[in-house]
C-alpha positions in Angstrom: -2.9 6.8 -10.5 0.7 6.9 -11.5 3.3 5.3 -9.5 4.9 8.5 -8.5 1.7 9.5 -7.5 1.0 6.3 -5.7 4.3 6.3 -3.7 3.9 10.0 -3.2 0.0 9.5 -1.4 1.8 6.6 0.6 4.3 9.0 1.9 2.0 11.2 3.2 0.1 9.2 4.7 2.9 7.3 6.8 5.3 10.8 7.8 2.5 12.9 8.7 0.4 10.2 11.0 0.3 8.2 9.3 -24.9 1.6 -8.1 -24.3 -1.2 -9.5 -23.8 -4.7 -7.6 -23.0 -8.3 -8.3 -26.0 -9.9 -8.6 -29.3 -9.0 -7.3 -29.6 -11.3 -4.2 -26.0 -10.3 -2.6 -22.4 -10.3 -3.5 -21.1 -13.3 -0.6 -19.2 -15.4 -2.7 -18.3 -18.5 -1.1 -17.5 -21.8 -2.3 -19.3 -24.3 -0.3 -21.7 -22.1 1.5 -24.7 -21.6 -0.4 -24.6 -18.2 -1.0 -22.9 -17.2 -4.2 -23.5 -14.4 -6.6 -24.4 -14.8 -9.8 -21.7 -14.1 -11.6 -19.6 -17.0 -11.6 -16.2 -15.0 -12.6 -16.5 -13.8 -9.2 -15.1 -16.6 -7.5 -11.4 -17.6 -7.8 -10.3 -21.4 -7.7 -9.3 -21.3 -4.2 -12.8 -20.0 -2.9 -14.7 -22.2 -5.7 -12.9 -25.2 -3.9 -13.5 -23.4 -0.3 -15.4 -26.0 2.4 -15.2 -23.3 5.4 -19.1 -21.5 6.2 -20.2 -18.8 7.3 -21.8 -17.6 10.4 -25.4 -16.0 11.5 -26.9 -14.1 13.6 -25.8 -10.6 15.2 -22.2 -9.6 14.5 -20.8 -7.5 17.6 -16.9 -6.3 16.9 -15.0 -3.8 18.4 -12.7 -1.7 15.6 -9.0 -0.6 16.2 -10.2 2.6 17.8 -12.2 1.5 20.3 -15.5 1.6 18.8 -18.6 -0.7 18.4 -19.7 -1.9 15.3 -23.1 -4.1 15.7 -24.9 -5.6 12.8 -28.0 -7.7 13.2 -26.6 -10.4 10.9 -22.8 -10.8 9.3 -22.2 -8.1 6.6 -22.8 -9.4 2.9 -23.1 -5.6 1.1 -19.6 -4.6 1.7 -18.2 -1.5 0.7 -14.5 -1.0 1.1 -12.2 2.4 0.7 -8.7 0.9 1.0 -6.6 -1.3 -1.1 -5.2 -4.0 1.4 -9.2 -4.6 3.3 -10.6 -5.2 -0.5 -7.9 -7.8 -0.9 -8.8 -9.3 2.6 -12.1 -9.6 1.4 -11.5 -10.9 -1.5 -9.7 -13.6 0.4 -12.6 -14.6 2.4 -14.5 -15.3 -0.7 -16.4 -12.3 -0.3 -17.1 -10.1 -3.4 -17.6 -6.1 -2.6 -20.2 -4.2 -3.9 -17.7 -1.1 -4.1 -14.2 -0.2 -4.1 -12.5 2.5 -4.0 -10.0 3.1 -7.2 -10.6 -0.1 -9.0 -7.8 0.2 -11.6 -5.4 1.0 -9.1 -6.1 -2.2 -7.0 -5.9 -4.3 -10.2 -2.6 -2.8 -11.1 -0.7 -3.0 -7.9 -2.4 -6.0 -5.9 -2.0 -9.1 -7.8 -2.6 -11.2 -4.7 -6.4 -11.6 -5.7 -8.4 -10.6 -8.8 -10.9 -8.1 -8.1 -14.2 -9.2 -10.3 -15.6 -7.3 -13.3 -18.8 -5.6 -11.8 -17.6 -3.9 -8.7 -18.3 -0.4 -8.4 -15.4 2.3 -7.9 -16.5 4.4 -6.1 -13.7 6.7 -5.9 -10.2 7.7 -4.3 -9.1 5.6 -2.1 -10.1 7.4 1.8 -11.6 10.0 -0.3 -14.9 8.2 -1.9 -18.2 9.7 -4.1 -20.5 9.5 -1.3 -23.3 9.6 -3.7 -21.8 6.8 -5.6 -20.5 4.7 -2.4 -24.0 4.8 -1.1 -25.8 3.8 -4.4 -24.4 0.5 -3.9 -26.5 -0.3 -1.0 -24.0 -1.2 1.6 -24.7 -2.7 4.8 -21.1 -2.0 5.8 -18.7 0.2 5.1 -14.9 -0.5 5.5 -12.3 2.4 6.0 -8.5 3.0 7.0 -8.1 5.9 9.4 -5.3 7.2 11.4 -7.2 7.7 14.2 -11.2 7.7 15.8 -11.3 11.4 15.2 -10.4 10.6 11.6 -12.6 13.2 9.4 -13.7 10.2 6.8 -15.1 8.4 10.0 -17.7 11.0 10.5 -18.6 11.6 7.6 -19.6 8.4 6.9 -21.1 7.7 10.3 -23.4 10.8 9.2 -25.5 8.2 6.8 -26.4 5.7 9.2 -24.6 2.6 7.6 -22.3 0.9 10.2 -18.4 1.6 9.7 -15.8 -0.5 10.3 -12.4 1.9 11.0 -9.3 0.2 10.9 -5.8 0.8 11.2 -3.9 -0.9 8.3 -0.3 -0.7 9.9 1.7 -0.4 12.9 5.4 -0.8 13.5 5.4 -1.9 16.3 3.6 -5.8 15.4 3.4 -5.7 11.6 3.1 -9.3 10.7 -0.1 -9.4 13.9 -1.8 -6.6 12.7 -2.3 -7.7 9.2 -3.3 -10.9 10.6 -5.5 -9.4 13.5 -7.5 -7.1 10.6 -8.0 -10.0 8.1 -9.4 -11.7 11.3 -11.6 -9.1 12.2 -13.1 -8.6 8.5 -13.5 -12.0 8.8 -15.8 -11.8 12.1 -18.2 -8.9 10.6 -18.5 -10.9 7.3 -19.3 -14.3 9.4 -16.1 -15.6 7.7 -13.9 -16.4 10.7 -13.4 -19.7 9.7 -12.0 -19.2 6.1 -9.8 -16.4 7.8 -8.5 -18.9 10.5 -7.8 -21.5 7.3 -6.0 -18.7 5.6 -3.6 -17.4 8.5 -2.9 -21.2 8.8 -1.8 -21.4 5.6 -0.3 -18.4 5.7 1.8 -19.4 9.0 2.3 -22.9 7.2 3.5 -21.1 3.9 6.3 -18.9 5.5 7.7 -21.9 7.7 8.2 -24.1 4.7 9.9 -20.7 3.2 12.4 -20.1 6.4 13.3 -24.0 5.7 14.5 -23.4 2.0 16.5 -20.4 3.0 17.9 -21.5 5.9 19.2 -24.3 3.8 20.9 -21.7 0.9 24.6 -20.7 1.1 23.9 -17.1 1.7 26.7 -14.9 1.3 24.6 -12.2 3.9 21.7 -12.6 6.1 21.8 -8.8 6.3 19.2 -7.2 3.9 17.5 -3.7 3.0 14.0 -3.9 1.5 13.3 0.1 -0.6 11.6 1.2 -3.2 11.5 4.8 -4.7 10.4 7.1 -7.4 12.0 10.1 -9.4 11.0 13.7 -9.2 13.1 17.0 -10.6 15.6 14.5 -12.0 17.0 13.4 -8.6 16.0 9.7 -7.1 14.1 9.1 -3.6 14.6 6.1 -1.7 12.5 4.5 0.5 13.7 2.1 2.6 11.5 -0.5 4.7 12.9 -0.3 8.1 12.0 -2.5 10.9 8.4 -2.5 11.9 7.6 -2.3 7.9 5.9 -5.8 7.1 8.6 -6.5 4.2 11.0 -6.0 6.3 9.4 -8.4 9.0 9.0 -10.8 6.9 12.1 -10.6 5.9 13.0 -11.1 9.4 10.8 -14.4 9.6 12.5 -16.0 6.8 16.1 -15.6 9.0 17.3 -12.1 7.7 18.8 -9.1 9.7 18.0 -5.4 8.4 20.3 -3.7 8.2 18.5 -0.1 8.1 19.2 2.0 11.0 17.9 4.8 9.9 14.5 6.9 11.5 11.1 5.7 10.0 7.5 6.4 10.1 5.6 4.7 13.3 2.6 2.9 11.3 4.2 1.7 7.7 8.2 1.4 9.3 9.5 3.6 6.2 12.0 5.5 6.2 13.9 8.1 3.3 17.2 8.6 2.2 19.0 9.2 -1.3 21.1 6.7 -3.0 24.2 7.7 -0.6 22.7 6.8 1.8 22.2 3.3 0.8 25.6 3.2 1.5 25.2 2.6 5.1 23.9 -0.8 4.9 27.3 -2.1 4.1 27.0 -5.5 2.2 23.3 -6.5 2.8 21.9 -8.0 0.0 19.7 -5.6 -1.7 15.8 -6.2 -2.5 13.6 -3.3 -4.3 10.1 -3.2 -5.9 10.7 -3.0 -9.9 8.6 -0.6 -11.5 7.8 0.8 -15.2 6.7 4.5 -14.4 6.2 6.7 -17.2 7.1 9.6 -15.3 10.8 7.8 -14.5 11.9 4.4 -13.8 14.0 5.1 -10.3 15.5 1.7 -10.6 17.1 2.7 -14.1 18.1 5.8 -12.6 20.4 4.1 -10.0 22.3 2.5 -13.0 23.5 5.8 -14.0 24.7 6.3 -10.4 28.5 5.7 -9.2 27.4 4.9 -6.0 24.5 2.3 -6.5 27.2 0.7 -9.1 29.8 0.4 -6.1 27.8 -1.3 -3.5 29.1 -4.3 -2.4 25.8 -5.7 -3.2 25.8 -4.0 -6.6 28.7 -5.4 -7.8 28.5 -9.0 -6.3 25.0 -9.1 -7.9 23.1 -9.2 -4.9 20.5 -7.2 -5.9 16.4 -8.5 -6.6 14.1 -6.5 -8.0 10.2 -7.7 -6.8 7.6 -7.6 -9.6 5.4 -4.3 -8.8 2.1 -6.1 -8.4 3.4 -7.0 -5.1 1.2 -4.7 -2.7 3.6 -3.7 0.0 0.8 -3.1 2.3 -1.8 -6.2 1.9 -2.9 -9.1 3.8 -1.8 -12.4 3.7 -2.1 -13.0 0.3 0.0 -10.4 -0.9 2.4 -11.5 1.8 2.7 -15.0 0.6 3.8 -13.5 -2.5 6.1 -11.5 -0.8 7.9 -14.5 0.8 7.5 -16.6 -2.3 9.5 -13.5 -4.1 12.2 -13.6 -1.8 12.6 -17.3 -1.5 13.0 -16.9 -5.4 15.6 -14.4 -5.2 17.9 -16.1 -2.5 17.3 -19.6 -3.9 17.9 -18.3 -7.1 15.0 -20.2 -8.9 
């Protein structure tokens, strides 16, 4: 998927609401609990050197619509349909057995390698059924706006237990990434390498908040965007509050200063490059980007505007490395913070 395509599926989704396996004995991988697969590439240095266990017996969870999901023992066949919950697994130490748009996930979230063997089993929300359900799941893990969500029942229709979860909402951005990588964490028997995560997590972005509260900043005022091209004219998309950027952002000591509307789930908003205008002198952060089908960073260049910002011409502005999912768990928000410690410490 392109970026332009990419941004454009995220953009719909946020203004209109919002075969073969690894291993034949299961695809846990966990350092230090027994149950590994066999393919050692599948486990990543920090879940090779992983001491937390995990759980037995029945599972019981309710999902973020309100509905039951029961499994007589913690999922180990995990199937998984969206980008940021196959990164939260991934961060439990567990390998899935399918994933939807593979390439894409590799491409855009560097926060944790996806291993060679997992099957793609299509779009991401919009999977091969016949090739989801060749992998022999014994859960299946989807985003959905809501519990009437179409992809809900038609996967409820094959009698594998689905986990629906809402990846996003403005209104607690920071506790509902944490309070889904938690809950992944229960149905997989994980909850103890999810509590060790989120520590280090909390751990990771109060060491960050020292360093930049200890910088000579110029601003705490700050816009987070990213955008794309299309007919030749440049979209922005700024990351309002309620947009997990943006919060943590926030955490680290920052104001936003966008005002404008946004979305209810992601916190994004839209403008064009005037309208970055209104943000006065906030220091200006953006995802980078090398699409084919135009580079909307080079674009604002060209742009008398963008080239008058107070930000613009102070050189105030970072540009975050595109692997950098703007919508993952901890992992990806640890780089997130990492990349703005980076940019206001200059290091």
């Amino acid at each position: 998927m392109t970026a332009t395509a990419l941004r454009r599926l995220v953009v719909t989704l946020t203004l209109t609401l919002t075969a073969v396996s690894l291993g034949a004995c299961g695809t846990t991988d966990v350092g230090g609990s027994g149950e590994k697969s066999s393919d050692s590439s599948a486990v990543s240095k920090d879940c090779a050197e992983d001491s937390t266990k995990t759980s037995s017996g029945p599972v019981e969870v309710t999902d973020d619509f309100g509905r039951t999901v029961k499994l007589d023992e913690p999922a180990k066949r995990v199937a998984v349909l969206e980008w940021q919950q196959t990164e939260d697994l991934l961060s439990l130490c567990v390998t899935p057995v399918g994933a939807s748009d593979t390439e894409g996930f590799s491409t855009w979230d560097t926060a944790e390698k996806l291993p060679e063997g997992v099957t793609d089993v299509g779009e991401r929300g919009k999977p091969d059924m016949d090739t989801l359900y060749g992998t022999d799941p014994d859960l299946i893990i989807v985003e959905a706006s809501s519990k009437d969500d179409e992809i809900i029942g038609q996967l409820e229709k094959r009698g594998v237990p689905v986990l629906a979860t809402q990846g996003a909402d403005a209104k607690d951005p920071i506790g509902t990434m944490k309070s889904l990588f938690s809950t992944i964490g229960e149905v997989t028997g994980r909850s103890d390498r999810a509590d060790a995560v989120l520590e280090d997590f909390d751990e990771h972005l109060a060491q960050a908040k020292s360093e930049v509260e200890a910088a000579d900043l110029p601003t705490k005022k700050f816009v987070y965007f990213d955008g794309w091209v299309e007919g030749g004219n440049v979209t922005i998309r700024p990351f309002g509050k309620g947009a997990l950027f943006s919060a943590l952002g926030e955490e680290l000591g920052l104001q936003n200063a966008w005002k404008g509307s946004t979305d209810p789930i992601y916190g994004l908003g839209q403008t064009d490059i005037e309208g970055l205008s209104k943000v006065g002198d906030a220091e200006l952060f953006y995802t980078s980007t090398d699409d084919p089908n135009g580079n909307y960073a080079t674009e604002l260049t060209k742009n008398d505007i963008w080239t008058s910002l107070p930000a613009v011409k102070e050189k105030r502005t970072h540009a975050f490395p595109s692997s950098i999912w703007t919508f993952g768990g901890p992992k990806s928000s640890e780089q997130a913070v990492d990349a703005y410690v980076d940019a206001l410490t200059q290091k």
